[in-house]
C-alpha positions as CSV (number, residue, x, y, z in Angstrom):
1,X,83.2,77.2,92.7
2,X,79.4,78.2,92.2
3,X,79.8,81.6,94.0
4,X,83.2,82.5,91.9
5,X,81.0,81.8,88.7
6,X,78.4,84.1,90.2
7,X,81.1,86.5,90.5
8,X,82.7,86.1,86.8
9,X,78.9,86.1,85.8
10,X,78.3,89.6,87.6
11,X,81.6,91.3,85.8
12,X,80.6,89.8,82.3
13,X,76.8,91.5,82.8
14,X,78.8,94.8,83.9
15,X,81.7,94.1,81.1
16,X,78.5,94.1,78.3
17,X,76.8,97.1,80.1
18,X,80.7,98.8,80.0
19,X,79.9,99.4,83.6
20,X,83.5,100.2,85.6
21,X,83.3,97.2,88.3
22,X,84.0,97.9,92.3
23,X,86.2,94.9,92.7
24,X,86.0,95.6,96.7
25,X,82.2,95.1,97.3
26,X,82.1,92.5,94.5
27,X,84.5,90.7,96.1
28,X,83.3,91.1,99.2
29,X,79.8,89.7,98.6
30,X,81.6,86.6,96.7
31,X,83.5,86.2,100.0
32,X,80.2,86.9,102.0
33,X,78.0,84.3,100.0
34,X,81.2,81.4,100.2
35,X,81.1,82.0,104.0
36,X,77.1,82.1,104.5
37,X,76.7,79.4,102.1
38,X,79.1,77.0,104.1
39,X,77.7,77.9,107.7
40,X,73.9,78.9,106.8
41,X,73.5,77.3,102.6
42,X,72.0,80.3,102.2
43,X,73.0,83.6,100.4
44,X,73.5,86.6,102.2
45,X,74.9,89.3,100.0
46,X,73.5,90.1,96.7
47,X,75.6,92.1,93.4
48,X,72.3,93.9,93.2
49,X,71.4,95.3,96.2
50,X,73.4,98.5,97.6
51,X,74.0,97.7,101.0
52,X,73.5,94.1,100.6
53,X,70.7,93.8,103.1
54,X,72.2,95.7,106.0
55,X,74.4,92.7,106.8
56,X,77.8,94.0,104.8
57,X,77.7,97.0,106.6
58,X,77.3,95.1,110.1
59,X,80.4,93.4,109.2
60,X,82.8,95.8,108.4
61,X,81.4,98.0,110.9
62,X,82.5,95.3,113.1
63,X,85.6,95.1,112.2
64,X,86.6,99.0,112.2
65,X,85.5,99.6,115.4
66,X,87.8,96.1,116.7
67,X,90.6,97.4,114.9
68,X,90.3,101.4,115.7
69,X,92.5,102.6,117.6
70,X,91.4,103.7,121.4
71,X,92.6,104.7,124.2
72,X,91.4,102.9,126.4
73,X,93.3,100.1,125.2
74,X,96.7,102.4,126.8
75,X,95.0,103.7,129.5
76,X,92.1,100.9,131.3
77,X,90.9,103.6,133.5
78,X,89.1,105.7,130.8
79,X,87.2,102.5,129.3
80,X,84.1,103.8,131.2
81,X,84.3,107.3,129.1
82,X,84.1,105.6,125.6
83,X,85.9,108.3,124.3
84,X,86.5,106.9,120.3
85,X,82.6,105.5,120.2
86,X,84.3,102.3,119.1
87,X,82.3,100.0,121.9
88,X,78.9,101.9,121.3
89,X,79.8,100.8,117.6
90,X,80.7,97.5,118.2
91,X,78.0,96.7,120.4
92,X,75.2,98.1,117.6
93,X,76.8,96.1,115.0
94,X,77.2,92.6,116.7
95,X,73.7,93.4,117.8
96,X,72.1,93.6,114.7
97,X,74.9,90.9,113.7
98,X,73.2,88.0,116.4
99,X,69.8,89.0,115.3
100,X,70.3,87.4,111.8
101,X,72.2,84.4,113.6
102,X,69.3,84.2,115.8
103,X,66.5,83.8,113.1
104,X,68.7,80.6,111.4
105,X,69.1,78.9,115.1
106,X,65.3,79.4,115.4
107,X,65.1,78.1,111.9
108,X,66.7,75.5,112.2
109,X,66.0,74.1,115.8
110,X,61.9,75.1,115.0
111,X,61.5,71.4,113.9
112,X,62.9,68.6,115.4
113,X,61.8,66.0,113.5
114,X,63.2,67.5,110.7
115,X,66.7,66.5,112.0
116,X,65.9,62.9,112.0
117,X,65.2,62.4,107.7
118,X,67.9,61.0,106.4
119,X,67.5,63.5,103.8
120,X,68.9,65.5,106.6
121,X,72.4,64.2,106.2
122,X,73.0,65.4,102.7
123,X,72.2,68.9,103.3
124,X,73.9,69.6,106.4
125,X,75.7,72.7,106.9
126,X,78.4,74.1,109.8
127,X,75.4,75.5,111.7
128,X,74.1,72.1,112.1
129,X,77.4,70.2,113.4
130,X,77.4,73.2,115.9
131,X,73.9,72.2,116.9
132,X,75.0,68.5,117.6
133,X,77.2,70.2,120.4
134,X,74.3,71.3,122.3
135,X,72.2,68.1,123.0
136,X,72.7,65.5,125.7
137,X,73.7,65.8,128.8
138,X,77.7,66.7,128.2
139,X,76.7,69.3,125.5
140,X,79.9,71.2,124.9
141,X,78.5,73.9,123.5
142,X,75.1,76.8,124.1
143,X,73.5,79.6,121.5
144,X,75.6,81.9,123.2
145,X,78.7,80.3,122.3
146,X,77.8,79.6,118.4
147,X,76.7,82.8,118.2
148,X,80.2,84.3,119.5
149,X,81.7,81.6,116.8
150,X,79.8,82.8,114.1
151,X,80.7,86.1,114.7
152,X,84.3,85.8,114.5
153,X,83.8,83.6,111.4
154,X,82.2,86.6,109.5
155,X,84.4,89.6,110.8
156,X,87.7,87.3,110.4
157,X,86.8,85.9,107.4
158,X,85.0,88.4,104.6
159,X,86.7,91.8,104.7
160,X,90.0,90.2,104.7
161,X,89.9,87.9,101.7
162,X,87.8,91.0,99.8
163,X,90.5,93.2,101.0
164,X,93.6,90.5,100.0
165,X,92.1,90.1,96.2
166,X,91.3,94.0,95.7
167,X,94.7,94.8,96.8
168,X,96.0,92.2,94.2
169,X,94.0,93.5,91.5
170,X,95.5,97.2,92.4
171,X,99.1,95.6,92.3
172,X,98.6,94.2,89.3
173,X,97.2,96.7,87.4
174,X,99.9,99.4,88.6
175,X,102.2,96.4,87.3
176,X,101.3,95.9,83.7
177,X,104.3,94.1,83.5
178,X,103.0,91.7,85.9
179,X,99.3,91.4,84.9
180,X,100.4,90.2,81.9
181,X,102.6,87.4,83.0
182,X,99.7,86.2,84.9
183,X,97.2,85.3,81.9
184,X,99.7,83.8,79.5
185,X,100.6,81.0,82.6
186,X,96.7,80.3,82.8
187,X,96.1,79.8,79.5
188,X,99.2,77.6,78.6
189,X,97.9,75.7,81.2
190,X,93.7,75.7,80.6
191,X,93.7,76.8,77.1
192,X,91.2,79.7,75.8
193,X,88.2,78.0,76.6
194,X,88.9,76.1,79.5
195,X,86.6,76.8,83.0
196,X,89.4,77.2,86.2
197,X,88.9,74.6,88.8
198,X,89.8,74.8,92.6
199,X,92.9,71.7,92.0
200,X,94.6,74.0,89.3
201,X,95.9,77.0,91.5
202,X,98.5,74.5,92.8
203,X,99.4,74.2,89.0
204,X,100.6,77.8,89.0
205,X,103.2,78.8,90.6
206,X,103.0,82.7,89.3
207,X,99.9,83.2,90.3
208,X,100.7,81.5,94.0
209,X,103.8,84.3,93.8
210,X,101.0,86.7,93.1
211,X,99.0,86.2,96.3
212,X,102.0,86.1,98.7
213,X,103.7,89.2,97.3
214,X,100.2,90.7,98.0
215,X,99.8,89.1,101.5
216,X,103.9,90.7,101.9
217,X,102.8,93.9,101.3
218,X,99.4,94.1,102.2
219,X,98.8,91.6,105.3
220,X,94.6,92.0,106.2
221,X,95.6,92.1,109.9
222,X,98.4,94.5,110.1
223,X,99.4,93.7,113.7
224,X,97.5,90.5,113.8
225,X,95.6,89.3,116.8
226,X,96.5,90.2,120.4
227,X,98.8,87.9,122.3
228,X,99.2,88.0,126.1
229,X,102.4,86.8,128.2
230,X,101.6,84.1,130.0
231,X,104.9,84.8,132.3
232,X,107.9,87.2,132.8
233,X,110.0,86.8,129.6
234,X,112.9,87.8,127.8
235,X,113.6,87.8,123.6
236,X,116.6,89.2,122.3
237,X,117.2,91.3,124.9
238,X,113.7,92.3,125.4
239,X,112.3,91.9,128.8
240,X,108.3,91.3,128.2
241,X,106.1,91.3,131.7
242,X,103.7,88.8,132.5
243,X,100.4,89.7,131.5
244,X,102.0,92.2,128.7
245,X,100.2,92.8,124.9
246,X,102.1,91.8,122.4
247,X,101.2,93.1,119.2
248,X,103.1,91.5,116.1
249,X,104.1,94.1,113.3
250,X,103.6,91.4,110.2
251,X,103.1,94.7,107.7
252,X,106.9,96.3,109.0
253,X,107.9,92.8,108.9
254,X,106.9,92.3,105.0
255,X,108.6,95.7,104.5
256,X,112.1,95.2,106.4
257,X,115.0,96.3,103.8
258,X,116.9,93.7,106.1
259,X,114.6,91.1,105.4
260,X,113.7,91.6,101.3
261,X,114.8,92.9,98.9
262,X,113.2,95.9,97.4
263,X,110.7,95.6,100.0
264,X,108.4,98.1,98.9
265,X,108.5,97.2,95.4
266,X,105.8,94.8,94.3
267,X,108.0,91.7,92.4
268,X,106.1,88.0,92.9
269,X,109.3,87.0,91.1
270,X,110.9,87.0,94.5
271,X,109.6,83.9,95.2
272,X,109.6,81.6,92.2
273,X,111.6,78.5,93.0
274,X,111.5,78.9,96.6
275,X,110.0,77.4,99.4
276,X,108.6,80.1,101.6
277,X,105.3,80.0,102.3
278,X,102.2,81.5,104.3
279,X,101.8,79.0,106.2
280,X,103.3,79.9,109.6
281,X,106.6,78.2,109.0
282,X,108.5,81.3,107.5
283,X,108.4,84.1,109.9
284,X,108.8,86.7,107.2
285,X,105.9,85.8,106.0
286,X,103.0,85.2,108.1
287,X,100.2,86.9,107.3
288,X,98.0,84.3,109.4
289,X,100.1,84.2,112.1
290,X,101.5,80.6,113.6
291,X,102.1,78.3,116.2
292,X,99.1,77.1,118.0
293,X,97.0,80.7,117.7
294,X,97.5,80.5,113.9
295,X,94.7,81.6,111.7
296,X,91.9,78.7,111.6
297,X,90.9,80.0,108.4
298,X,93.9,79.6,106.6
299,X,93.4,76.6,104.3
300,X,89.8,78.7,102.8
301,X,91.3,82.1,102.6
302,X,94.2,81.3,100.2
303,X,91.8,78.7,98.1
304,X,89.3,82.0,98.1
305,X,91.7,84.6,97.4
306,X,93.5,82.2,94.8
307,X,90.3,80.8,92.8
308,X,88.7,84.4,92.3
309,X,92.4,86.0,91.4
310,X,92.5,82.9,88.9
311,X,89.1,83.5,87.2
312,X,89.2,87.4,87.0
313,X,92.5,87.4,85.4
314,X,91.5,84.5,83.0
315,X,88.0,85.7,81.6
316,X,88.4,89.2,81.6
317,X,91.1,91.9,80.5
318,X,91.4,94.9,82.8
319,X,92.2,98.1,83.0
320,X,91.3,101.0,85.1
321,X,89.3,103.8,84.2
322,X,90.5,107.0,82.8
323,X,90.2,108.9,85.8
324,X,91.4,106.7,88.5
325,X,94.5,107.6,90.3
326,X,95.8,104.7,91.7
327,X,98.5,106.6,93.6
């Protein structure tokens, strides 16, 4: 909640200034700040800065180079050649990625005793539950593996919320229809004055359909994660070897003409009154995946993606500048 009032606080400053507003980088360092704030309690991205100390770039540069495409993903034998630059790129950025992760484990394991106050307790943080795990004699976790944990926390979990809400925002105001449906059901719920809370997204069913029409058409993770067959299978017909990628196409899923209707066309309409959800349930929508590999993450990303939608579209009246093109 603190970090989305940052946020409205940093497009009111911009609003006054009559500053346009990159929705994607202020999103992102929102997203960035939630994220660091529940694993670190610190701040790591700042609405000021340009490059938001380094550690915004590291992230997404992260992430492009996981999800370019390369060929040695096709063909094993040329993994050696590097041919794309994506593992050069990944390794530079997880590098400079660990080093920040490294100076809060030194931090926080640089006094002991510090552990034992009880004021300890009240202040505790992800990073020091995932400490606990690496005492005594049965410790089930080392450095090595928080600081593989932390790393997927931050590449799965900024760009992709940033990425879900700027999309939304682009919908919306491509939609005017749309965008204006969205403030009238916030208001006859809060009033004019009212301050949006986390509990009142489930109060609102519109702006629910808002979010998974975006995640419909816009899924962060296009062919989600990697699976692997665990034996020789067959699915409608399909014959899938052991060993085998599978790559699940959730983006020509969300666009099937045999699954929805109008599929390109961006209507949250489609699901008032129903039941489908993103949950994993409904395979025509599962932006997060499902089953037991479904996205841990889940729960956060649609409170995060939900709560800053909410508070944009409530404080502020938008519109895009004269010489954008959203097309």
């Amino acid at each position: 909640m603190k970090k989305v009032q940052e946020l409205v606080s940093f497009m009111d400053e911009s609003s006054k200034r009559e500053e346009a507003v990159d929705i994607s980088r202020a999103s992102f360092i929102t997203t960035l700040n939630i994220i660091s704030n529940i694993l670190f309690s610190v701040d790591l991205g700042s609405y000021s800065s340009e490059k938001s100390n380094g550690f915004q770039d590291s992230v997404i540069g992260a992430m492009e180079a996981a999800g370019s495409p390369d060929l040695a993903n096709f063909f094993p034998f040329l993994e050696f050649l590097n041919l794309q630059g994506s593992t050069k790129r990944m390794k530079f950025c997880t590098y400079k990625l660990f080093k920040v992760f490294r100076e809060f484990l030194d931090i926080k394991t640089a006094d002991k005793s510090l552990r034992n106050d009880p004021k300890f307790d009240s202040n505790r943080d992800i990073l020091d539950a995932l400490l606990d795990l690496t005492v005594g004699e049965e410790a089930e976790l080392d450095y090595n593996d928080i600081e593989h944990l932390l790393l997927d926390m931050f590449v799965g979990g900024t760009d992709t919320n940033s990425s879900t809400l700027e999309w939304a925002m682009a919908e919306l105001l491509t939609n005017p229809a749309t965008m204006a449906k969205a403030p009238t059901e916030i208001e006859q719920m809060l009033g004019l004055n009212g301050f949006v809370q986390e509990p009142d997204i489930s109060e609102l069913p519109y702006i629910q359909a808002i979010v998974k029409e975006t995640f419909r058409l816009h899924p962060p993770v296009p062919f989600l994660l990697l699976r692997e067959a665990e034996t020789d299978v067959e699915i409608f017909g399909y014959f899938v070897p052991k060993d085998a990628q599978v790559l699940v196409n959730v983006w020509a899923i969300g666009r099937d003409p045999g699954v929805w209707e109008n599929p390109t066309r961006f209507e949250p309409e489609r699901f008032l009154g129903k039941e489908i959800d993103v949950k994993g349930k409904n395979y025509e929508l599962t932006p997060f995946g499902a089953g037991r590999r479904i996205c841990p993450g889940l729960p956060l990303a649609v409170k995060m993606v939900s709560l800053m939608l909410v508070s944009l579209l409530y404080t502020f009246d938008w519109k895009l500048p004269n010489a954008v093109d959203m097309d």
